[in-house]
C-alpha positions in Angstrom: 0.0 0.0 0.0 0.9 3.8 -0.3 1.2 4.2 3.6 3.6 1.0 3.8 5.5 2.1 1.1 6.1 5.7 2.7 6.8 4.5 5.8 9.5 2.2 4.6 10.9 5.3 2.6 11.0 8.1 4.7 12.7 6.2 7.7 15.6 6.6 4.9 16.1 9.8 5.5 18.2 11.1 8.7 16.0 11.7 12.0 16.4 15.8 11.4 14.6 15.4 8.4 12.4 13.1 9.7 11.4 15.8 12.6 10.6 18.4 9.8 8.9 16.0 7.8 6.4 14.9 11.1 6.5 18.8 11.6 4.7 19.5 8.5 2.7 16.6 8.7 0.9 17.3 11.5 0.2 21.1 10.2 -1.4 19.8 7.6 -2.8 16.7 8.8 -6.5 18.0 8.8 -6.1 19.5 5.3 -5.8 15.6 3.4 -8.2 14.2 2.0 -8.7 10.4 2.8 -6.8 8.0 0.3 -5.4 11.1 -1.3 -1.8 10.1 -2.8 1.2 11.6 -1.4 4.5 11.6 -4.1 8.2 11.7 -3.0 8.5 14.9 -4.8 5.7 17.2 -2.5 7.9 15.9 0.3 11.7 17.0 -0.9 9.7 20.2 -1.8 8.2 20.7 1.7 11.3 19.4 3.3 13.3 22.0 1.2 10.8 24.8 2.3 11.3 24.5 5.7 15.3 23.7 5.4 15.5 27.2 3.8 13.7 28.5 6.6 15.8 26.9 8.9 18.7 27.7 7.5 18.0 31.7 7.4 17.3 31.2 11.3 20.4 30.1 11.6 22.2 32.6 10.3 20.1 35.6 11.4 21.8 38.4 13.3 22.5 37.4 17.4 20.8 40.7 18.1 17.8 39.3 18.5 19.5 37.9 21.6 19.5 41.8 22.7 16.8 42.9 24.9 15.7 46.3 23.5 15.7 49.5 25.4 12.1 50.4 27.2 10.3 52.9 25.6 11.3 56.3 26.6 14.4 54.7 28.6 16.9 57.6 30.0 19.7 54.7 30.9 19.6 52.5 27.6 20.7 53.1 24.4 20.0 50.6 21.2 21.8 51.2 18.0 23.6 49.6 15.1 27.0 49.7 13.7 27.6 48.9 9.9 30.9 48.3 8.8 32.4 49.7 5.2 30.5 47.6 2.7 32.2 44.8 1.1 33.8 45.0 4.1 35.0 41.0 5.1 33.3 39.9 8.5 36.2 38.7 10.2 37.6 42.2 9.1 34.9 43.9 10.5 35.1 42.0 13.8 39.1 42.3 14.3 38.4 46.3 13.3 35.3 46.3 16.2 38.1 44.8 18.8 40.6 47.2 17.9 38.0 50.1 18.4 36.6 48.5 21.7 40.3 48.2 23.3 41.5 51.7 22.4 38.6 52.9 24.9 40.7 54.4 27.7 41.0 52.4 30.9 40.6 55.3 33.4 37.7 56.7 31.5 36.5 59.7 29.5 34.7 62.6 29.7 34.5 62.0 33.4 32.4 59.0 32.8 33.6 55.0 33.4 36.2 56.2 35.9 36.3 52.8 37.4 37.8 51.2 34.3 36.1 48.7 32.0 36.2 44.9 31.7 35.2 42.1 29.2 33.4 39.5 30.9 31.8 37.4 28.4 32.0 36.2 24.8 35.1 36.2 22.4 35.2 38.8 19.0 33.8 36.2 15.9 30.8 36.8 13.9 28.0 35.4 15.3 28.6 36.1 18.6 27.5 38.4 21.8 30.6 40.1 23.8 29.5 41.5 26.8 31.4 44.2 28.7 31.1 46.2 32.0 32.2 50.1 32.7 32.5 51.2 36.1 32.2 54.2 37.5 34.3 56.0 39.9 33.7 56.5 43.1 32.2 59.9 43.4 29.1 61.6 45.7 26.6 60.0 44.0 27.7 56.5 44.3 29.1 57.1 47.7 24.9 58.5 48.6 22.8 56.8 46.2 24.9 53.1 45.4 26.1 52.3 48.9 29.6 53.1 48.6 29.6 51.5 45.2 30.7 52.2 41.9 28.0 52.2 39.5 28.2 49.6 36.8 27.1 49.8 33.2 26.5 46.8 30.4 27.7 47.7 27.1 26.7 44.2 24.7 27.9 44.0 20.9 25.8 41.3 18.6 28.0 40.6 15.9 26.7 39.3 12.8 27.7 37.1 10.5 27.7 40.2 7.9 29.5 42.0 10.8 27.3 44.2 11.1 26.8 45.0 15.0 23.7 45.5 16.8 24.5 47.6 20.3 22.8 48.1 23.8 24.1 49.9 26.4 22.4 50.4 29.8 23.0 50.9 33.5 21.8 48.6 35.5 20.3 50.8 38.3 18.6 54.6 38.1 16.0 56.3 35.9 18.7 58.5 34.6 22.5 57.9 33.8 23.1 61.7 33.4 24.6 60.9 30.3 26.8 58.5 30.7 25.9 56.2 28.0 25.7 58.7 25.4 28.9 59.7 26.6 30.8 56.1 26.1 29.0 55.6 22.8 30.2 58.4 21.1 33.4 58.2 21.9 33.0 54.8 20.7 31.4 55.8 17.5 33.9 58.6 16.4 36.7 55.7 16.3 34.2 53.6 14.4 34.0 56.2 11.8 37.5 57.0 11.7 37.8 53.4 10.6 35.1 54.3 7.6 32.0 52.8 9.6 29.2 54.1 10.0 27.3 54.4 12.7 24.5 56.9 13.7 24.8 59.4 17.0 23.7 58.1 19.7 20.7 58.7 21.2 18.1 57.8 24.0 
């Protein structure tokens, strides 16, 4: 029969396939009529379908990893950073890194005084770095932090085109009087030295 014959021919295939193919047959498992025949070739084509749509998934931009800013945030900014075009992603990335370490260790601007650390992810396409700038210790984290610098989170989603999604935020206050928009554009100008382009940035 048509239903022995299928069975015996689909459990060819590799079990990922075989998950897509149960995927799509239990979409459509109310839409077929009864004894209705079912070639190889509607299979590949569905199986193909939904490998494509797989397959842009998986190589979509990690910024959707990126929590965005909330809406009318004064201590978050979102942005995005795109690098010359035809510009190879590894390139990009090594470029990013370069830019990203030439960010002074005792601050700027008299913002992220405390110095500034990477503390997860490596510079490749694809991935999420994660940093933290510290402030220094001055009246208002002495009154308002406990005696404790106040921290910010600066995270870069690298794509596989390299082009870099950004949020940076503080992790405590309504306001960060600035700060933000301070370490981003000092950020940005060195971006755009290096022929990027990248907006100003803004709350």
């Amino acid at each position: 029969s048509i239903q022995a014959f299928l069975f015996f021919d689909v459990m060819k295939f590799p079990a990922s396939i075989l998950l897509i193919i149960a995927s799509i047959t239990a979409t459509n498992a109310y839409s077929i009529k009864p004894l209705q025949t079912v070639e190889r070739r509607d299979i590949f084509k569905s199986v193909a379908s939904a490998g494509a749509a797989i397959a842009f998934a998986a190589t979509a931009s990690p910024a959707n990893a990126l929590d965005a800013c909330p809406k009318g945030s004064k201590n978050c900014i979102a942005t995005t950073w795109n690098p010359p075009a035809g510009t190879d992603a590894k390139a990009a990335t090594s470029t990013l890194k370069k830019v990203i370490e030439m960010y002074p260790k005792e601050g700027q601007n008299k913002v992220d005084l405390g110095g500034w650390a990477v503390v997860d992810g490596s510079y490749a396409p694809g991935n999420v770095v994660s940093l933290e700038y510290t402030s220094g210790l001055g009246n208002f984290a002495k009154f308002l932090n406990g005696g404790k610098p106040f921290v910010d989170d600066l995270k870069l989603a690298i794509g596989k085109d390299g082009v870099v999604d950004v949020r940076s935020s503080s992790r405590i206050g309504e306001s960060d009087l600035g700060v933000n928009q301070k370490r981003l554009k000092f950020i940005v100008s060195s971006l755009r030295n290096e022929g990027w382009t990248a907006p100003d940035p803004t709350y």
